[in-house]
C-alpha angles and dihedrals in degrees: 000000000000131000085257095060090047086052094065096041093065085039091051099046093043088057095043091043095062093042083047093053093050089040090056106038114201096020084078128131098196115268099290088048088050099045087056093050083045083058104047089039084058090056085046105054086041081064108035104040106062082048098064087041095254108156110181099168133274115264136075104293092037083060091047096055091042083052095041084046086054104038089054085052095059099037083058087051108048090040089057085051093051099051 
């Protein structure tokens, strides 16, 4: 993976952090909190999705609803932890 990738990865879940935290209401962290689970979320749902044979598309905005898909997963998470 080059610097480039990782580039758009931050790019991507920062994207799809901010969309996630408007998406799941009171499981929040603020908008820098959320930008860093929308990054994470991105990693995860890199991982996770073509596991589970989920297959959105390739592109841009295919990248930023995987990693929307992935950071929700981890704000409801985390939200159910911290309860």
């Amino acid at each position: 993976m080059g610097i480039e990738s990782i580039i758009v990865w931050l790019i991507v879940g920062a994207i799809a952090g901010w969309l996630a935290g408007l998406i799941v209401t009171g499981y929040g962290f603020g908008l820098i909190g959320n930008i860093v689970v929308g990054i994470v979320g991105a990693f995860i749902a890199g991982w996770l999705l073509p596991r589970l044979g989920i297959a959105i598309g390739t592109g841009f905005i295919a990248a930023i609803i995987n990693a929307v898909i992935g950071a929700v997963i981890l704000l409801v998470i985390i939200g159910l932890i911290k309860r």
